[in-house]
C-alpha positions as CSV (number, residue, x, y, z in Angstrom):
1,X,13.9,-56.5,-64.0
2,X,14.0,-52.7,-65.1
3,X,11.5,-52.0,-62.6
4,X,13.3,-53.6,-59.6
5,X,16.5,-52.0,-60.3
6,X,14.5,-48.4,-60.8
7,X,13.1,-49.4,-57.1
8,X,16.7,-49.8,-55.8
9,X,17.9,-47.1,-56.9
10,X,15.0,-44.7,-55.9
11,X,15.8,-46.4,-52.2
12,X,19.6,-46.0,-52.1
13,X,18.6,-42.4,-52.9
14,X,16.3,-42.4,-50.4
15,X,18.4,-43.5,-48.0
16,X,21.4,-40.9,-49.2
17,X,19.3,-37.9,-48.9
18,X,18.5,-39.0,-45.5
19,X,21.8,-39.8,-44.1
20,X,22.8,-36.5,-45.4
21,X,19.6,-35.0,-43.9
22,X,21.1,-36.8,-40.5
23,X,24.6,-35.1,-41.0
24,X,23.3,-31.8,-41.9
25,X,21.3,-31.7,-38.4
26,X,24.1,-32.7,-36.7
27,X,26.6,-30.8,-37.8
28,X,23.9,-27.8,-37.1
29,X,23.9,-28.6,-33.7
30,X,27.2,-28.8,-32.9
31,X,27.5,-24.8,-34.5
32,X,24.6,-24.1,-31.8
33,X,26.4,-25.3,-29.4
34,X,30.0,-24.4,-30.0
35,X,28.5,-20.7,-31.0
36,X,28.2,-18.0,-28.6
37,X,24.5,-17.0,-30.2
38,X,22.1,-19.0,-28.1
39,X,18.3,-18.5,-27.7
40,X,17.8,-16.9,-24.4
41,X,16.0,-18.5,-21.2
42,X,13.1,-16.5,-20.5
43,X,10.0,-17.5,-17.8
44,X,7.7,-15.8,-20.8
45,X,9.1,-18.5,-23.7
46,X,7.9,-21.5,-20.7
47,X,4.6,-20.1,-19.1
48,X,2.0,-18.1,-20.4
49,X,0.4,-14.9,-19.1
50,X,-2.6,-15.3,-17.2
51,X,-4.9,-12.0,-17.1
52,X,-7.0,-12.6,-13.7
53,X,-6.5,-9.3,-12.5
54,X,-8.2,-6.0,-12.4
55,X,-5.4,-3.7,-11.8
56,X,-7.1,-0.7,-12.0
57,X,-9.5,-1.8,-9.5
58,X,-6.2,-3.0,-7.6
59,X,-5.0,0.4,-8.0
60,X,-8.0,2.2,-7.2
61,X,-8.5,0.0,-3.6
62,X,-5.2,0.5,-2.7
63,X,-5.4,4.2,-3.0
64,X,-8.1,4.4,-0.7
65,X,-7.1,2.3,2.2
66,X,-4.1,4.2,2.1
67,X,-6.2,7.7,2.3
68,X,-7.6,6.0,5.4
69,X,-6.9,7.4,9.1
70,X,-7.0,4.3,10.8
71,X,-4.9,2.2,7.9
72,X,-1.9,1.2,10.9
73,X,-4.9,-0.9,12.5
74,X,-5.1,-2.8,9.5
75,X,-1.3,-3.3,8.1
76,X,-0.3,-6.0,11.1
77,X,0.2,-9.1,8.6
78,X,2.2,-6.5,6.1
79,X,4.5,-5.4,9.3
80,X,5.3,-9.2,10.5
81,X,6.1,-10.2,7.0
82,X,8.4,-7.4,5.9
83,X,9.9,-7.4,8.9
84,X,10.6,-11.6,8.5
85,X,11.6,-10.7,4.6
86,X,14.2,-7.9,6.0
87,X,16.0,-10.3,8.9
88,X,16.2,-12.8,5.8
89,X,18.3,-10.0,4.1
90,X,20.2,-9.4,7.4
91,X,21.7,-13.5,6.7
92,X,23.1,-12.4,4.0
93,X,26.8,-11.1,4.3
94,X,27.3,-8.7,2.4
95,X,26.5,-5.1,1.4
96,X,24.2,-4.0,-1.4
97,X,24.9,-0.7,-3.0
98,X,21.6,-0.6,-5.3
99,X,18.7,-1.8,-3.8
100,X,15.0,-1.7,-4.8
101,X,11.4,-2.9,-2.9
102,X,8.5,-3.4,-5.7
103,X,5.3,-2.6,-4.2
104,X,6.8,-0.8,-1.1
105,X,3.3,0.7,0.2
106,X,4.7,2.3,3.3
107,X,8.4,0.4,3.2
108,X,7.8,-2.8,5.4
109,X,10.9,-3.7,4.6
110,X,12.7,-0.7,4.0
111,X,12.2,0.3,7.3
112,X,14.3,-2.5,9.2
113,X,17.7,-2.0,7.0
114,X,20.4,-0.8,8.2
115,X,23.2,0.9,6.3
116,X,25.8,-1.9,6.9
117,X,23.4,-3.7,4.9
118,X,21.8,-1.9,2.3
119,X,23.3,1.5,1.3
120,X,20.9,3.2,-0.8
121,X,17.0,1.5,-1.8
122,X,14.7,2.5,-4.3
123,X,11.6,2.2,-3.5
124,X,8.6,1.2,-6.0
125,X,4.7,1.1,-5.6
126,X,1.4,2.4,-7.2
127,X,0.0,4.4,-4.6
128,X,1.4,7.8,-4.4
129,X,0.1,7.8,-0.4
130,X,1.7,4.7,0.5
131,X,4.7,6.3,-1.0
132,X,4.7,9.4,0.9
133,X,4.1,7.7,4.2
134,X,7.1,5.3,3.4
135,X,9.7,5.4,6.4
136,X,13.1,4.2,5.8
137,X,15.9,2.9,8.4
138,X,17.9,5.4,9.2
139,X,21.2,6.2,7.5
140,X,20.2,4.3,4.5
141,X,19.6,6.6,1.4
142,X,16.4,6.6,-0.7
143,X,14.3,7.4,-3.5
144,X,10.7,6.7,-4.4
145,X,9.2,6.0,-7.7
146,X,5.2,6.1,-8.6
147,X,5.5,2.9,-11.1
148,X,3.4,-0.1,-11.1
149,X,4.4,-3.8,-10.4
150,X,3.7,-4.9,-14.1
151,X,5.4,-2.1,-15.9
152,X,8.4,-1.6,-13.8
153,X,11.7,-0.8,-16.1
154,X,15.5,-0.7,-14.8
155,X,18.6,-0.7,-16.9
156,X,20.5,-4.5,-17.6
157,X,22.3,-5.4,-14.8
158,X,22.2,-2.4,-12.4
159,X,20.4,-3.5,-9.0
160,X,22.3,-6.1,-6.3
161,X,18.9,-6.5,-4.6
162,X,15.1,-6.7,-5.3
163,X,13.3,-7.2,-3.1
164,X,9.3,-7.3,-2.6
165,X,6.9,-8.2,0.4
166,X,3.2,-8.9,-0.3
167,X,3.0,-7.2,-3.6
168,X,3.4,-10.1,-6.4
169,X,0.2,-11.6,-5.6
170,X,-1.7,-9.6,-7.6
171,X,0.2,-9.4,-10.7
172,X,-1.1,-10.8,-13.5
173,X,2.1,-11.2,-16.1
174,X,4.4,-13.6,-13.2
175,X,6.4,-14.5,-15.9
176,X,7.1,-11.8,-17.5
177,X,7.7,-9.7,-14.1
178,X,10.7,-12.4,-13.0
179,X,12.4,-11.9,-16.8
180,X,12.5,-8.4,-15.6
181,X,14.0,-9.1,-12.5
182,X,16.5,-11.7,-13.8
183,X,17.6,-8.3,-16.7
184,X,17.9,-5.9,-13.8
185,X,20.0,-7.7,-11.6
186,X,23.5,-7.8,-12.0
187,X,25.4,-11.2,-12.2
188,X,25.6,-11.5,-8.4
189,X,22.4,-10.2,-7.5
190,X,19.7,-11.6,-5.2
191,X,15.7,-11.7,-5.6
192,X,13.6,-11.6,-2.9
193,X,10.2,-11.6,-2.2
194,X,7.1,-12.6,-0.1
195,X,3.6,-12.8,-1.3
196,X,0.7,-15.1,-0.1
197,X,-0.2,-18.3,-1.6
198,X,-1.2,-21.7,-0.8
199,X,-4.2,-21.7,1.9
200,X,-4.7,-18.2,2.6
201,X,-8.2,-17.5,4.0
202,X,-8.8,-21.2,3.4
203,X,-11.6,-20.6,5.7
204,X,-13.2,-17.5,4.3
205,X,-13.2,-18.8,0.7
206,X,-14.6,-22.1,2.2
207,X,-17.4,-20.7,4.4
208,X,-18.5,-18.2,1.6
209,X,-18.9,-21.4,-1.3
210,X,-21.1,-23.4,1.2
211,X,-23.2,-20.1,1.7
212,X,-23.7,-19.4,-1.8
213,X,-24.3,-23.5,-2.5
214,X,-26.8,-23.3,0.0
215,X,-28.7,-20.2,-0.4
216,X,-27.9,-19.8,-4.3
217,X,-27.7,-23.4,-5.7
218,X,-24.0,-22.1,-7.1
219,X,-21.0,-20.2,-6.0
220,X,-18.9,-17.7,-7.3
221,X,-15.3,-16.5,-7.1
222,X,-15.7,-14.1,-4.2
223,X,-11.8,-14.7,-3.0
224,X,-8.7,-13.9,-5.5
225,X,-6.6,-17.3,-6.5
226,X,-3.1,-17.5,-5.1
227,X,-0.2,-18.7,-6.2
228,X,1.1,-22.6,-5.2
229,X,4.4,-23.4,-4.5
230,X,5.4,-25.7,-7.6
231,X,4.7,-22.6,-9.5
232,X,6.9,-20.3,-7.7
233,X,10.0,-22.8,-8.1
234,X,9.0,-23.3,-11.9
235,X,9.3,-19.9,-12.6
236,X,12.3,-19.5,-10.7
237,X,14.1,-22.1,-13.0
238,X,12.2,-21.1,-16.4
239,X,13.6,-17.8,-15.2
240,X,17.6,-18.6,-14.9
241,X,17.7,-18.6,-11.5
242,X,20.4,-20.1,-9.4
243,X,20.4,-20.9,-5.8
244,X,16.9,-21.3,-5.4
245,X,15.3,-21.5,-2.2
246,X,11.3,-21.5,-1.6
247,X,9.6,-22.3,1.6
248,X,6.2,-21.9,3.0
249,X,5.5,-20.2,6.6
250,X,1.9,-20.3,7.7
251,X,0.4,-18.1,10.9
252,X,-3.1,-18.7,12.4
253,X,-4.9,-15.1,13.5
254,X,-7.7,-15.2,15.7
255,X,-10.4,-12.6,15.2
256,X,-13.8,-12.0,17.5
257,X,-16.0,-12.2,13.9
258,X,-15.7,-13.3,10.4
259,X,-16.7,-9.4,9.8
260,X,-13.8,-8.5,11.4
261,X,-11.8,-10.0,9.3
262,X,-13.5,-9.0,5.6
263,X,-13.4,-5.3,7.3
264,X,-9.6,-5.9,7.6
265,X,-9.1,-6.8,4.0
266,X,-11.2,-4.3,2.8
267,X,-9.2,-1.6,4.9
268,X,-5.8,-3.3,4.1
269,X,-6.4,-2.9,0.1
270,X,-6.4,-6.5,0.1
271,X,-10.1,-6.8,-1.7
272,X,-11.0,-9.1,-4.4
273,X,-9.8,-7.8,-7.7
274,X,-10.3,-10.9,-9.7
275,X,-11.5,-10.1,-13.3
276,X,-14.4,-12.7,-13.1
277,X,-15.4,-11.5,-9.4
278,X,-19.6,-10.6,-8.7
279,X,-20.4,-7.2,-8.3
280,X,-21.6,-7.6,-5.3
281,X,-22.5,-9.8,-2.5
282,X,-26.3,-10.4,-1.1
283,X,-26.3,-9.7,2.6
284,X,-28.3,-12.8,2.8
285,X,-25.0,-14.9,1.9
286,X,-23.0,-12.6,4.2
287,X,-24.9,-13.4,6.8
288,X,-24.5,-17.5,6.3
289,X,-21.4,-17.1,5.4
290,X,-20.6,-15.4,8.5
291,X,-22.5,-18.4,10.5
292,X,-20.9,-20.8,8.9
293,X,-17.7,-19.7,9.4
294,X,-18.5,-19.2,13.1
295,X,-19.7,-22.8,13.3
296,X,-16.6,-24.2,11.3
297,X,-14.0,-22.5,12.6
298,X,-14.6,-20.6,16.0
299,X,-13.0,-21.3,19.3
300,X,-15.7,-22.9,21.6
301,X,-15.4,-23.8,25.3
302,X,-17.9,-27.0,26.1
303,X,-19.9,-27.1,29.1
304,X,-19.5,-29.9,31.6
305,X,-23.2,-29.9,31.6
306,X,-24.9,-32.0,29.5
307,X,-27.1,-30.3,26.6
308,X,-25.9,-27.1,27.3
309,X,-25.4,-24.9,24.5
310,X,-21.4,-24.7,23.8
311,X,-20.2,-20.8,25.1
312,X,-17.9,-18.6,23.0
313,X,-14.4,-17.7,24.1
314,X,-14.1,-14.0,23.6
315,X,-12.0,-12.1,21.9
316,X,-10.3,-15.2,20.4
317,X,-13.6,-16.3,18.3
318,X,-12.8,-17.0,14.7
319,X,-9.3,-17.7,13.0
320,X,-7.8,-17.2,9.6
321,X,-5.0,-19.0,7.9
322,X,-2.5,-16.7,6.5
323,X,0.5,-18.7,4.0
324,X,3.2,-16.8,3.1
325,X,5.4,-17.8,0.1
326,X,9.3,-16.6,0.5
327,X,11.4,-17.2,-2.1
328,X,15.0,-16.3,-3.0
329,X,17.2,-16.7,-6.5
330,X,20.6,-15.7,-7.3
331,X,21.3,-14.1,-10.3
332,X,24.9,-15.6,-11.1
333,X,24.5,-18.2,-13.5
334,X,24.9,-17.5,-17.2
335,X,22.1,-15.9,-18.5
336,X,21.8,-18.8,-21.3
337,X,22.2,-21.6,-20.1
338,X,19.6,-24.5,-18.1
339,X,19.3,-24.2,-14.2
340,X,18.0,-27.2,-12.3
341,X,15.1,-26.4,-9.7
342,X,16.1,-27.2,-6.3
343,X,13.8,-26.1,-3.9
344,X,14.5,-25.9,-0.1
345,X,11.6,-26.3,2.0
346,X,12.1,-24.7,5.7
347,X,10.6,-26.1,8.0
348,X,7.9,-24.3,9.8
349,X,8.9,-22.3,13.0
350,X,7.4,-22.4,16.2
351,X,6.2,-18.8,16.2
352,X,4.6,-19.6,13.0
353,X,2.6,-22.5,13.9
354,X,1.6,-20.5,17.5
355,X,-1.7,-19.2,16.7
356,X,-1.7,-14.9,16.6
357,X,-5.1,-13.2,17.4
358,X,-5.5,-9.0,17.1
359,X,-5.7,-6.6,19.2
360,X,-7.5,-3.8,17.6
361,X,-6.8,-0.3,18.9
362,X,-3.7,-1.5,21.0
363,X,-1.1,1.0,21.7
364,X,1.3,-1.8,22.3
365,X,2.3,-1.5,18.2
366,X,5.0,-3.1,16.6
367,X,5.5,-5.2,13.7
368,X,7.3,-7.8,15.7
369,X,4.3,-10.5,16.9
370,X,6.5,-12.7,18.3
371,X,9.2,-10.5,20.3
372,X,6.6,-7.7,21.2
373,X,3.5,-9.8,21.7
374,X,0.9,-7.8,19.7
375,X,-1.8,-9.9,19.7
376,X,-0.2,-13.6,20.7
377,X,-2.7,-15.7,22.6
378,X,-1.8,-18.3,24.6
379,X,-4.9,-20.0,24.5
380,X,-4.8,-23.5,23.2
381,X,-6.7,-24.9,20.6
């Protein structure tokens, strides 16, 4: 009988200590959230830092396609995009007073503003070349800074507008580069920025695998990962972000050879800079690489004839997939608070799904594919 009654009351003491246990939590989180301390929402505390890129290598190719004479043939895709990024801006009414493009290069969208638009830019990159070749539209004031896109530092709350084209791609730290976005940016601020993702030279990266499969018995990671598009709108949310909008614009460009093309990364700076990337690739796998890729994905005309070999179309021979991610935040809501991802997916254009193809050496130069027809072909798939 003494035992039971010891039982009893070890369990009503038990179950005090854990009601009061209960109470104590409770009451705890009603001081959290009735106090004005709250933990802050960062990208960092929800996704962790990756390191797949080389940045000095980064660095170091970018510096030397920018030395380059003939760099303008190769900056076409950076031209269309920056000039899509800037009319994006232009829908926007209303006037930003501090402004700043991370990874300028030579200002592709800097160039297209307009003073009723943007007032003063800052503009950011790497390369000290890109920066002095920069243009700017005109009556809009300026100043360039050599700073990189990973270690970039502005004071709380003192930019309306960043804005990048083409540039996040290769950073390694995404998270922690949109925490320092969401610090900079004033309550009512706006982010901005392009960079390629999805299936960007799908083709390339395909044709170069079934090379190395065949002639090698393996492959390796000859083409730098990009970023999806679930990614994007998770680190837009994980970062605070309000009025979220990301949407996907693909364009098709024709070129006469798959060497054409890896000759038009290499000149754009756009190289492999992966961490884990070969030192170098056999000429042997170029070569089937660059025949598979022909086979896969040229432009062929067939012969009424029967068993007669299938003819080329020139100068429309080979294309490439380029996928451009654009996404946009706002930087009103309170810095401490939960914001629901609600992504907007635009659909795609018709200039976007019209297939582009180069003109190498044109004078006919503009950034403008559509409107000024550098390099549209007409001819159907």
């Amino acid at each position: 009988m003494s035992q039971l009654k010891s039982l009893l009351n070890q369990r009503h003491l038990f179950d005090k200590r854990l009601l009061e246990g209960r109470y104590l939590r409770y009451q705890w989180g009603r001081f959290l959230k009735n106090s004005s301390i709250e933990k802050k929402k960062t990208a960092s505390a929800v996704y962790r830092t990756m390191n797949i890129f080389d940045r000095k290598a980064k660095s170091l190719q970018k510096e030397r396609s920018a030395q380059r004479e003939d760099y303008h043939l190769f900056e076409y895709v950076k031209e269309e995009i920056g000039w899509r990024t800037a009319d994006r801006i232009f829908d926007i009414k209303r006037t930003f007073h501090n402004a700043v493009e991370l990874g300028a290069s030579r200002g592709y969208v800097s160039r297209h503003l307009a003073p009723d638009s943007v007032t003063k830019i800052t503009l950011c990159d790497a390369s000290q070349t890109h920066l002095d070749k920069a243009a700017v539209g005109d009556g809009v004031e300026f100043e360039k800074i050599l700073i990189d896109e990973e270690n970039f530092d502005f004071p709380d709350d003192s930019v309306d507008l960043l804005v990048s084209s083409l540039a996040l791609h290769w950073v390694n730290d995404l998270p922690g580069c949109f925490d320092k976005i969401m610090k900079c940016l004033k309550p009512d601020g706006v982010f901005m920025a392009s960079l390629f993702g999805g299936d960007t030279l799908m083709e390339l990266r395909q044709s170069v695998q079934l090379a190395e499969s065949e002639r090698l018995g393996g492959m390796f990671p000859h083409v730098s990962p990009f970023t999806r598009i679930r990614d994007i709108g998770g680190l837009l949310n994980a970062a605070g972000f309000t009025m979220q909008t990301v949407d996907t614009d693909n364009m098709v460009i024709w070129y006469p050879t798959a060497w054409h093309l890896m000759e038009d990364l290499r000149g754009l700076g756009e190289s492999n800079a992966a961490l884990n990337r070969p030192l170098r690739l056999s000429k042997d796998v170029q070569f089937a690489a660059a025949a598979i890729y022909d086979e896969m994905y040229g432009k062929f005309l067939y012969s009424a004839i029967i068993d007669t070999p299938r003819v080329l179309i020139p100068n429309a021979h080979v294309k490439n997939t380029v996928s451009t991610l654009t996404l946009m935040g706002d930087g009103d809501a309170p810095r401490h608070c939960s914001v629901l991802y609600q992504p907007s997916v635009a659909p795609l254009s018709a200039l976007a799904q019209s297939p582009y193809h180069r003109l190498r050496g044109s004078d006919h130069k503009s950034s403008r594919l559509a409107q000024c027809g550098l390099g549209i072909n007409n001819l159907s798939h």
